[in-house]
N, C-alpha and C positions, 0 to 999 in steps of 0.2 A: 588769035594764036593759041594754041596747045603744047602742051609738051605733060608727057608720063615720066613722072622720078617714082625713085624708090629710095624711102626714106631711110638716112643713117646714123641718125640722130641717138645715140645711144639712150637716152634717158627721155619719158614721155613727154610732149609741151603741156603741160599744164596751164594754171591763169596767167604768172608773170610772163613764162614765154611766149605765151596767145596776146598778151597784152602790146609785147614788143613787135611781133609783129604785125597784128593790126596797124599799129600807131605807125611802121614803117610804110606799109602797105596803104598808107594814110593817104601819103606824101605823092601818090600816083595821081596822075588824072583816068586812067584809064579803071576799066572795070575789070577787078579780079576775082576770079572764085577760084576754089577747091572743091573738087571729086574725089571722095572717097567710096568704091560702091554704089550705092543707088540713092549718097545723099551728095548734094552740092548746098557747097555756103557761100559766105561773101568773103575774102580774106581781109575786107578790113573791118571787120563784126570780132568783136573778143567774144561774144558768145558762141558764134556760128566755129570759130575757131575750137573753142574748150568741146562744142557739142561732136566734133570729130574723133577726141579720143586717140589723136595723130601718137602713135610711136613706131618703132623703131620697124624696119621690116615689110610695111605697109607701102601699097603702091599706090600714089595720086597723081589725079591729073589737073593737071593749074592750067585752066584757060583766063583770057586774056583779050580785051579788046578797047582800043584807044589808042591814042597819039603815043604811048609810050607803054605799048605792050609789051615788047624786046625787053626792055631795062625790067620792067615789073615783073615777067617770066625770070629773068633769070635772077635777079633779086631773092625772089622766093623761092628760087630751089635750093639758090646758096644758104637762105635762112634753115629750109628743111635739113638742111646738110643733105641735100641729094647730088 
């Protein structure tokens, strides 16, 4: 599964945010990244998270694949505030 948000998070995620949401992102069985550009990570990686640079404005794409790709997708757009 795929889906393009565009982020509306007023304020950058930094570590705690990146933190929170790995840890949520955790909780999936399914495999999730983020696309930003011509990089992808892993969204349950606090590093791959922080190495994005995610704020406000920015368009990505969260793919998604596993038994609970639906819920994971939409999880992490509600997190991006997309």
């Amino acid at each position: 599964m795929e889906l393009t948000v565009k982020m509306t998070v007023s304020k950058p995620i930094l570590s705690r945010e990146a933190a929170a949401i790995a840890q949520r992102m955790s909780d999936f069985e399914s495999s999730v990244l983020i696309r930003k550009g011509d990089m992808t990570v892993n969204a349950k990686s606090l590093i791959g998270l922080i190495s994005l640079e995610l704020c406000e404005g920015q368009a990505l794409t969260i793919l998604a694949s596993g038994p609970d790709e639906e819920q994971a997708v939409c999880t992490l757009s509600q997190l991006l505030g997309a």
